[in-house]
C-alpha positions in Angstrom: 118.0 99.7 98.1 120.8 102.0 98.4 124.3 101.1 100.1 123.8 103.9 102.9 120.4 102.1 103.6 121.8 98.8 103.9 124.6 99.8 105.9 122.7 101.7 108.5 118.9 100.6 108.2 116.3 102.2 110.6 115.5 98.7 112.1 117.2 95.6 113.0 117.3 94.0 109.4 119.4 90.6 108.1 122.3 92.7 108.1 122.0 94.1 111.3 121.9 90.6 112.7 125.2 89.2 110.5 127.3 92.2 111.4 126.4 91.7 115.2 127.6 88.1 114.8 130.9 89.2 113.1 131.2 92.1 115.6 131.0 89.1 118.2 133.2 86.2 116.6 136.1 88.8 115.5 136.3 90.0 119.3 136.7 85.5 120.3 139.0 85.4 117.6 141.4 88.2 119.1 141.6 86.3 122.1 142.6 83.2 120.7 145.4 84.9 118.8 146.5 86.7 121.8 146.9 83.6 123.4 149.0 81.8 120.6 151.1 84.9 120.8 151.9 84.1 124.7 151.8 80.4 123.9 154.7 80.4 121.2 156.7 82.8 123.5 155.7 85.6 120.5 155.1 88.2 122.3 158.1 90.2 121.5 158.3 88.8 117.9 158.0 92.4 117.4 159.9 94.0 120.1 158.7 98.2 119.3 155.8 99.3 118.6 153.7 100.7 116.8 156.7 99.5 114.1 157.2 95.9 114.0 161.1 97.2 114.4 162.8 100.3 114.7 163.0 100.3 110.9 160.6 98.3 109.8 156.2 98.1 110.4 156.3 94.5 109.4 158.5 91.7 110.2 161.7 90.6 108.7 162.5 87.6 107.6 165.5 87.2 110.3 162.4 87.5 112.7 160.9 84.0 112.2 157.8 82.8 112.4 157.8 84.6 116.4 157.5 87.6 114.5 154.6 87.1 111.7 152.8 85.5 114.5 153.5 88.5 116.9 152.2 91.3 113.6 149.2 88.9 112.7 147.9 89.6 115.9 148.3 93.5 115.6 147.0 93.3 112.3 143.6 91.2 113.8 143.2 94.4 115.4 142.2 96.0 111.8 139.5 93.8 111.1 138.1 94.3 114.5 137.9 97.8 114.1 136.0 97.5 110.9 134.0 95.0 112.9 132.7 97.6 114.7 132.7 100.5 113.0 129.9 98.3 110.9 128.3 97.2 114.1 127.7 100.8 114.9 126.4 102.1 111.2 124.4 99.1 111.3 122.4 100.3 114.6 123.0 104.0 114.5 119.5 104.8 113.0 117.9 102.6 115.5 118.5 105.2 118.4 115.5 106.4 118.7 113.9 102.7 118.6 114.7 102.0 123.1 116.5 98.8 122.3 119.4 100.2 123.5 121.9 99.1 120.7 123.9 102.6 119.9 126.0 102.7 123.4 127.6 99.2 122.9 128.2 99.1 119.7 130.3 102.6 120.8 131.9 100.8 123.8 132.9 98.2 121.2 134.8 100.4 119.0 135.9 102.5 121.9 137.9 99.5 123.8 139.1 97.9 120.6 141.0 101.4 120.2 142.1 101.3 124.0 143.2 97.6 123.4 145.4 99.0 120.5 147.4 101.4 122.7 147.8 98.9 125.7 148.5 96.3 123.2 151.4 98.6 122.3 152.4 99.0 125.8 152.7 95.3 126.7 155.4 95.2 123.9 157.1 98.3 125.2 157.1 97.0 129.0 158.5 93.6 127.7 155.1 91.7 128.3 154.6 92.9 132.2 152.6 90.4 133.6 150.2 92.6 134.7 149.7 94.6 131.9 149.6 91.5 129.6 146.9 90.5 132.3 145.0 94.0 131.7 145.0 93.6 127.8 143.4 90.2 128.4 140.7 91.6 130.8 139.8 94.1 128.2 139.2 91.6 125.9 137.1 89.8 127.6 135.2 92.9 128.7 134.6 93.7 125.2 133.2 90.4 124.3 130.6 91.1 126.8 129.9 94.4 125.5 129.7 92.7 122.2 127.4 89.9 123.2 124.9 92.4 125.0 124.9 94.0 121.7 124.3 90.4 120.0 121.7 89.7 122.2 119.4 92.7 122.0 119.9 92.8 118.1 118.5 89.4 118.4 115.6 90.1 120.4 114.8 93.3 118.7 112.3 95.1 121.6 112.8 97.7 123.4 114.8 97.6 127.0 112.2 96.6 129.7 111.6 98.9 132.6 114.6 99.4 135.1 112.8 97.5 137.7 112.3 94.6 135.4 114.3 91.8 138.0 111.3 92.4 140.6 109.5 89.8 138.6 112.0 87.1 139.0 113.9 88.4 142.0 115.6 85.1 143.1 116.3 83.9 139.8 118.5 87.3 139.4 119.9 87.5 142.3 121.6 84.1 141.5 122.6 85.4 138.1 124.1 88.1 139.8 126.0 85.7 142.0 127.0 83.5 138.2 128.2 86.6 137.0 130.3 87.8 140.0 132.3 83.9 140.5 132.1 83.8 136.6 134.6 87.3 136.8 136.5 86.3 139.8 137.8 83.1 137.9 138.9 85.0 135.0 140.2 87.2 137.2 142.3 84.4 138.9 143.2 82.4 136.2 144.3 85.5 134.8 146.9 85.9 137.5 148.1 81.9 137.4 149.0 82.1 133.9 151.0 84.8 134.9 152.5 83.0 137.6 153.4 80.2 135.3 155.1 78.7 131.8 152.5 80.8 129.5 153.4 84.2 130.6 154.8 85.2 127.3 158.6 84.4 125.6 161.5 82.8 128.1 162.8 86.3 128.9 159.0 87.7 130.3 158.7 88.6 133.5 156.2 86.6 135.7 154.4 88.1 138.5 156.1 86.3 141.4 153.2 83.8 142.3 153.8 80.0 143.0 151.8 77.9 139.8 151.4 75.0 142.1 149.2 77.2 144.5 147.6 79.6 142.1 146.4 76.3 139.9 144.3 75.6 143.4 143.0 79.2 143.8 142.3 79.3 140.1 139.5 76.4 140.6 138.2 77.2 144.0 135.8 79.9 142.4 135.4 77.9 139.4 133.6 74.9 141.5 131.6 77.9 143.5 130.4 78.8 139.7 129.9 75.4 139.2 127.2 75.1 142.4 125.9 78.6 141.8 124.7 77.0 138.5 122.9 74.2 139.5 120.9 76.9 141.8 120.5 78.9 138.7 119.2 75.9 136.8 116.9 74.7 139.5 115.3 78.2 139.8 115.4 78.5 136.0 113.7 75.2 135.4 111.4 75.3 138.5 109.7 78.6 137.6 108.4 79.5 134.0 111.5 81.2 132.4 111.5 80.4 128.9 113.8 82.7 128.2 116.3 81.7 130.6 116.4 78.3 130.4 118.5 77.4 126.8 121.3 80.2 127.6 121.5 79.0 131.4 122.2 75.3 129.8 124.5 76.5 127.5 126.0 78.4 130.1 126.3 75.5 132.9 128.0 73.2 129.8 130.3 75.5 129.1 131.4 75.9 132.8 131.6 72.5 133.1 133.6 72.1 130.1 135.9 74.3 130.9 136.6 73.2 134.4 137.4 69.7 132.5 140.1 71.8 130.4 141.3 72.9 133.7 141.6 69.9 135.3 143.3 68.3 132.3 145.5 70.7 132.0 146.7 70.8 135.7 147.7 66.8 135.2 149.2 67.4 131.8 151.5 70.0 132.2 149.6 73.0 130.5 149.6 72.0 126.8 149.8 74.2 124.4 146.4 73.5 122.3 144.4 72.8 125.7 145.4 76.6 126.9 144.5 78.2 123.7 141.0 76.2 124.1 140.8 77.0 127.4 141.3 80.8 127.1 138.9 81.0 124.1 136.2 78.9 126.2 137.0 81.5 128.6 135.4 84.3 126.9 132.8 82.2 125.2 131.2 81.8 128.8 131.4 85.4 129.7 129.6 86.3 125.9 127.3 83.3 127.6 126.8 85.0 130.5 125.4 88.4 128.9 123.0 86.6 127.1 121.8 84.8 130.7 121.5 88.3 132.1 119.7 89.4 129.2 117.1 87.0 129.0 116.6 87.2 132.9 115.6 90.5 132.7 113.5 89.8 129.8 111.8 86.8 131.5 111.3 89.3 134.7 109.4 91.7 132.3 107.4 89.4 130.7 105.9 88.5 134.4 105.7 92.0 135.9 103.4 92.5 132.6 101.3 89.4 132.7 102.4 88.9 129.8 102.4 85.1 128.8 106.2 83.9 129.2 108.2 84.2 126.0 105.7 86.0 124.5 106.9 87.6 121.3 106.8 90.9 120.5 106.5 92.6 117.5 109.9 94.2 115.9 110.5 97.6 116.3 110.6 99.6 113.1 111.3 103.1 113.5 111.2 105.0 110.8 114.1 107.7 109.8 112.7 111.4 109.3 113.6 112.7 105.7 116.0 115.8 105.6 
């Protein structure tokens, strides 16, 4: 088999299904450097940008370790282009195929080249706290985008009808409400950390918010999410959702897990490791999520068909037209 065929086969092959995973992975693994930047007070290790210094792209060695931390980071960003560029040879041929894998794997590498340039601006506005906010939002947006990809690589079918959720109406409804409180806690504990000691290096700017108050805020959604989950589980667990079911759990646990970070946290005076955790768990549960809303849709298919739940279908091979 030829390299061009590996690297962009017609269907979703072993490959497609490894690169997806990396595609994924790489995207976590962005955030949990980002956050050690802010952590160790890095993020001006580099103060310019693109340059690590006015004379220099990487780091000297008067720098420290603030600065190879600070260009590790920014040279993450590399790999999680190539990441992506792979992602999208690897589905490209499968266009024509309804399983709807082309447009994220192009929002992937679109927002990784966004994240480069407000990456760059976060340096050159000495780590504003809401533009450091915006670069972690983006982040997180793309591992969505990157789990949705994930997911339908995984299933390998084609996209059920728009009106799919009409078969499991309550059960999405609900998911819709996970999905909105699981946003409007990242969203909030997006604005305490930059209210409070992790906002970036000792000179950073912090976005005028009292810590004590946001830490409050910050876990008022996260205990709604907690409730809306038990709701989902019931529903999920009460009708026939196969397809729900194991990505709700893992969902709930890591909720749950995450609201123990918080709380351990709040009593510890914000640890280092526990925030790092805490910021990767973060995004873990939003690529979570996708998968939940996914499957919903999938399991709402499966009963506007009579089809029997979970029921496998075939994978889709479409063949690519000779020139």
């Amino acid at each position: 088999m030829s390299v061009a065929k590996t690297l962009m086969p017609d269907h979703v092959t072993r490959w497609t299904r490894l690169i997806a995973w990396v595609n994924l992975v790489v995207n976590i693994g962005i955030v949990a450097t980002g956050g050690l930047v802010r952590l160790t007070g890095s993020g001006l290790g580099c103060p310019t940008w693109p340059l690590c210094t006015d004379d220099s792209l990487v780091p000297t060695q008067e720098m420290g370790i603030h600065g190879i931390i600070e260009f590790g980071n920014r040279t993450l960003t590399g790999v999680v282009a190539i990441a992506a560029l792979l992602a999208f040879l690897a589905v490209l041929n499968t266009r024509h195929s309804r399983m709807g894998l082309v447009a994220p794997s192009v929002w992937v590498g679109v927002l990784v080249i966004v994240q480069a340039g407000v990456g760059g601006i976060t340096v050159l506005v000495e780590l504003d706290p809401r533009v450091v906010g915006l670069h972690f939002l983006l982040s997180a947006l793309n591992v969505a985008i990157a789990a949705l990809l994930l997911q339908r690589v995984r299933l390998a079918e084609p996209l059920p009808d728009a009106g799919a959720t009409k078969g499991a109406p309550a059960l999405w409804i609900t998911a819709v409400t996970v999905a909105v409180l699981t946003w409007i806690t990242e969203i909030v504990g997006v604005l305490t950390t930059g209210a409070g000691p992790h906002a970036g290096d000792s000179a950073a700017a912090r976005n005028g918010l009292d810590p004590a108050i946001m830490q409050h805020v910050h876990a008022w959604p996260g205990y709604a999410l907690a409730v809306a989950l038990v709701v989902f589980l019931f529903l999920a667990y009460r009708g026939n959702y196969p397809r729900t079911r194991p990505v709700a759990v893992a969902l709930f646990i890591s909720v749950v897990v995450q609201i123990g970070f918080g709380v351990y946290q709040a009593r510890t005076g914000l640890p280092i490791w526990s925030v790092v955790i805490h910021m990767a768990l973060a995004v873990v549960a939003l690529a979570i999520l996708t998968a939940v809303l996914v499957n919903v849709r999938r399991d709402g298919a499966d009963r506007l068909q009579g089809k029997a739940p979970g029921e496998k279908k075939p994978d889709v091979h479409i063949p690519v037209a000779s020139a």
